[in-house]
C-alpha positions as CSV (number, residue, x, y, z in Angstrom):
1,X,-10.8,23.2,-10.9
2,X,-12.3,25.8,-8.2
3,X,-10.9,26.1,-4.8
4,X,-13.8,24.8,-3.2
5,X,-13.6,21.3,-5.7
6,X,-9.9,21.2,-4.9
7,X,-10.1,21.9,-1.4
8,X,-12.8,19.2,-0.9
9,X,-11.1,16.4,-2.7
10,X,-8.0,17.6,-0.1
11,X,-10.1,17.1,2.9
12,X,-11.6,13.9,1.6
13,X,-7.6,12.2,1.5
14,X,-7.0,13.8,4.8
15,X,-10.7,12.2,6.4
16,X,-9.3,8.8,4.2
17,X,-6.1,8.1,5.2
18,X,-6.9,8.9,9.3
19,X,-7.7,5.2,8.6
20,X,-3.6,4.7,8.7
21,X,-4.1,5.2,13.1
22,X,-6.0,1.7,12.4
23,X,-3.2,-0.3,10.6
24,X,-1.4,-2.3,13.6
25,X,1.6,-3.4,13.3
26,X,3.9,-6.6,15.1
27,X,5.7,-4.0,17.0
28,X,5.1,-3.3,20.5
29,X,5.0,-0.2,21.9
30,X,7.8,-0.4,24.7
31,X,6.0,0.7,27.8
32,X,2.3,-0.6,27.5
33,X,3.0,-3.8,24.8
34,X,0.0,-2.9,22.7
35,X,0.6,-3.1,18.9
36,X,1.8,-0.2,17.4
37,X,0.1,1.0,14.9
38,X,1.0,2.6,11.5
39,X,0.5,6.3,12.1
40,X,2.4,6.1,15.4
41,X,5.1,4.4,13.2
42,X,5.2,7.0,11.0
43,X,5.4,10.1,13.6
44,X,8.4,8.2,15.1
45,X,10.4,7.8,12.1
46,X,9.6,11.3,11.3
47,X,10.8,12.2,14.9
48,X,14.0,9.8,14.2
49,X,15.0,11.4,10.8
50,X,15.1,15.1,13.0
51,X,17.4,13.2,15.8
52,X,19.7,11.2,13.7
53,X,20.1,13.1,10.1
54,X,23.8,13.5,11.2
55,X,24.4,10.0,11.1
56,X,23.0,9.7,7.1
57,X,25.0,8.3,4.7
58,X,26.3,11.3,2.2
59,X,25.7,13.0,0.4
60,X,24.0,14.8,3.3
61,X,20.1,14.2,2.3
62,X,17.8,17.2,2.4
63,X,15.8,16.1,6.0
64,X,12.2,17.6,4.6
65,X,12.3,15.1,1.6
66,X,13.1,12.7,3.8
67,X,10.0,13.7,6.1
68,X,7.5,13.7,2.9
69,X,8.7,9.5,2.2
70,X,8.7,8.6,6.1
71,X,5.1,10.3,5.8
72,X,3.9,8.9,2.6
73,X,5.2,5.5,2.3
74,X,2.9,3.7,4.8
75,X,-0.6,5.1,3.8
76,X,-0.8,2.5,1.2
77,X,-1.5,-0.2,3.9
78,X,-4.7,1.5,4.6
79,X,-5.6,-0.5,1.6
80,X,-2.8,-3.3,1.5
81,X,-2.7,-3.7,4.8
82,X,0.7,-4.4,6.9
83,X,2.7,-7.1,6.0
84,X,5.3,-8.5,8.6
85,X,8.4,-8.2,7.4
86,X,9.1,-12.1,7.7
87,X,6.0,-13.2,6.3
88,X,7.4,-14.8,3.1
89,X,3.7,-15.5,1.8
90,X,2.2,-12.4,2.8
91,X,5.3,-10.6,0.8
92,X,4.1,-12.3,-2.1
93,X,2.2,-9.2,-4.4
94,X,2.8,-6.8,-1.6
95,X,4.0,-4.7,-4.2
96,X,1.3,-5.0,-6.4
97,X,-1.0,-4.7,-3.7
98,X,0.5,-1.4,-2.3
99,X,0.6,-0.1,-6.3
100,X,-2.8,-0.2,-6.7
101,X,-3.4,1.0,-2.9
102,X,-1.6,3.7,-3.8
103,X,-3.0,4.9,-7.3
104,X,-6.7,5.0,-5.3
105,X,-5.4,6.9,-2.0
106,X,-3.5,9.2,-4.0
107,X,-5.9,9.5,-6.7
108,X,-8.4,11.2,-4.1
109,X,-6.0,14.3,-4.2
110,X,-6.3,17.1,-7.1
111,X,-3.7,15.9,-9.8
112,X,-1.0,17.5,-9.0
113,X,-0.7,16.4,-5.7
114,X,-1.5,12.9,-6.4
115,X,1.2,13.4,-8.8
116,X,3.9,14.4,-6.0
117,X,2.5,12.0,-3.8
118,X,3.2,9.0,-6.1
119,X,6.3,10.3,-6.9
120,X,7.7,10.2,-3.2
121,X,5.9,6.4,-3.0
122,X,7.8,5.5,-6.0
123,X,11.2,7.3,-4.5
124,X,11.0,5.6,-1.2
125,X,10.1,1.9,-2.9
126,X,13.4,2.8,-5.5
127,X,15.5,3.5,-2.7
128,X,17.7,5.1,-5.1
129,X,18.5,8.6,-3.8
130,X,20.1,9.7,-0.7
131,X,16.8,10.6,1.2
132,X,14.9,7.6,0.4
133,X,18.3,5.4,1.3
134,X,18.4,7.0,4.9
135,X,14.6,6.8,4.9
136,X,14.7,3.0,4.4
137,X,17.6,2.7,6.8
138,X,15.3,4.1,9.9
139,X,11.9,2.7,8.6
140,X,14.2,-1.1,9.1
141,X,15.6,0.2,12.6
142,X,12.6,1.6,14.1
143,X,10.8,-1.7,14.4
144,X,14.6,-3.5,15.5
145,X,14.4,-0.7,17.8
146,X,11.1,-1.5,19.6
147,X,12.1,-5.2,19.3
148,X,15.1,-5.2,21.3
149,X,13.5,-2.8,24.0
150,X,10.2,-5.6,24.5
151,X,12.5,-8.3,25.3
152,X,12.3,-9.8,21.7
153,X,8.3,-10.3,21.4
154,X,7.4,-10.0,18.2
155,X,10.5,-11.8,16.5
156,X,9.9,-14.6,19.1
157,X,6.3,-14.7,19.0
158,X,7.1,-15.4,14.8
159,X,10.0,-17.5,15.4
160,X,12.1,-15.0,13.5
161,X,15.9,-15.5,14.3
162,X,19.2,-13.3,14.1
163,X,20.3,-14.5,10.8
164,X,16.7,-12.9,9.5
165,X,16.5,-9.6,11.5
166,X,20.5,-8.9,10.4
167,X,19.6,-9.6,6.5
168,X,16.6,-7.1,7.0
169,X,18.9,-4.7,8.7
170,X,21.2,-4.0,5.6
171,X,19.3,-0.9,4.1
172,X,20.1,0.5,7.4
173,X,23.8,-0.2,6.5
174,X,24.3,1.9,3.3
175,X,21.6,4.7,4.9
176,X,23.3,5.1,7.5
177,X,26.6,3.2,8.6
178,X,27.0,4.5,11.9
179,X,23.2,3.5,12.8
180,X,24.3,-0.1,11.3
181,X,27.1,-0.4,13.7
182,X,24.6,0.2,16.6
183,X,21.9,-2.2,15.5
184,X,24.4,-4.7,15.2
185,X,25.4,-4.7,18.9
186,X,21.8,-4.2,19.3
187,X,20.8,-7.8,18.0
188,X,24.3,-9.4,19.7
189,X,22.7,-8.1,22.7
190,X,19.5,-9.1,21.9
191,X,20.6,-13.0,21.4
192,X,22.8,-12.7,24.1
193,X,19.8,-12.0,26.0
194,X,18.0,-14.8,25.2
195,X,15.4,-11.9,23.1
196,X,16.0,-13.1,19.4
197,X,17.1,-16.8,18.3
198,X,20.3,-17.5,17.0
């Protein structure tokens, strides 16, 4: 393959998955309480993993690996689209969905970077090492995070209650424990306040 060939397919993911900044998510951004949408998602998990490596479960994870998943895993929904986390139906084939989202967006890439790219998708869906473990741990806290700090919006515009929002929080748990402990008083808080049902 020449340079220019490979160069142009790289430019032609990088124009395709711009399309991420038009995903929206339930989340709410904390000051303005517009929807959040996937590419601001993604730099603030990125920004969370440089904050609060310390905290990851060990063995210590290797923080640019960690990076790659927080930045890959999402571009699927250009395709799939975002599915609220406690939308039972929607969950239905999100995996499937996300699969083949992810075999065209990385397939626009030269080989093998489509390769590496599916590999981190596949590492970050296994959830079997120590960087795709902390990874899943703040991908479930960031939106907790912005849902505690809008008064409970999205979880009570969808009815969503504690007993939910704590089940979801469990990869945070075996990430990273001492980020578990603080979404835990988060939520208490949160019903206490009268921001997430009981």
């Amino acid at each position: 393959m020449s340079n220019d060939n490979r160069l142009a397919q790289q430019m032609r993911f990088i124009l395709e998955v711009d399309r991420l900044k038009e995903i929206f998510r339930q989340s709410l951004l904390t000051r303005s309480r517009r929807r959040e949408n996937d590419a601001e998602h993604s730099w603030h998990l990125c920004l969370m993993v440089l904050v609060l490596a310390e905290h990851a479960s060990p063995p210590a994870p290797d923080p640019l690996r960690v990076l790659k998943l927080l930045l890959i895993h999402d571009l699927v929904e250009i395709d799939a689209g975002d599915t609220f986390a406690y939308d039972e139906a929607g969950r239905a084939g999100q995996h499937d969905r996300e699969a083949a989202a992810a075999e065209r967006l990385f397939g626009l890439l030269p080989s093998d970077q489509a390769a590496e790219f599916r590999e981190l998708w596949n590492e970050f869906e296994a959830r079997a090492t120590p960087e795709a473990k902390f990874a899943a741990a703040l991908d479930r806290l960031q939106p907790m995070l912005l849902n505690a700090h809008t008064e409970g919006a999205a979880w009570r515009r969808h009815g969503v209650t504690h007993d939910r929002v704590l089940a979801r929080a469990e990869h945070i748990r075996e990430g990273a424990p001492p980020l578990w402990e603080y979404t835990a008083a988060m939520l208490a808080e949160a019903v206490a306040a009268g921001h997430l049902d009981r």
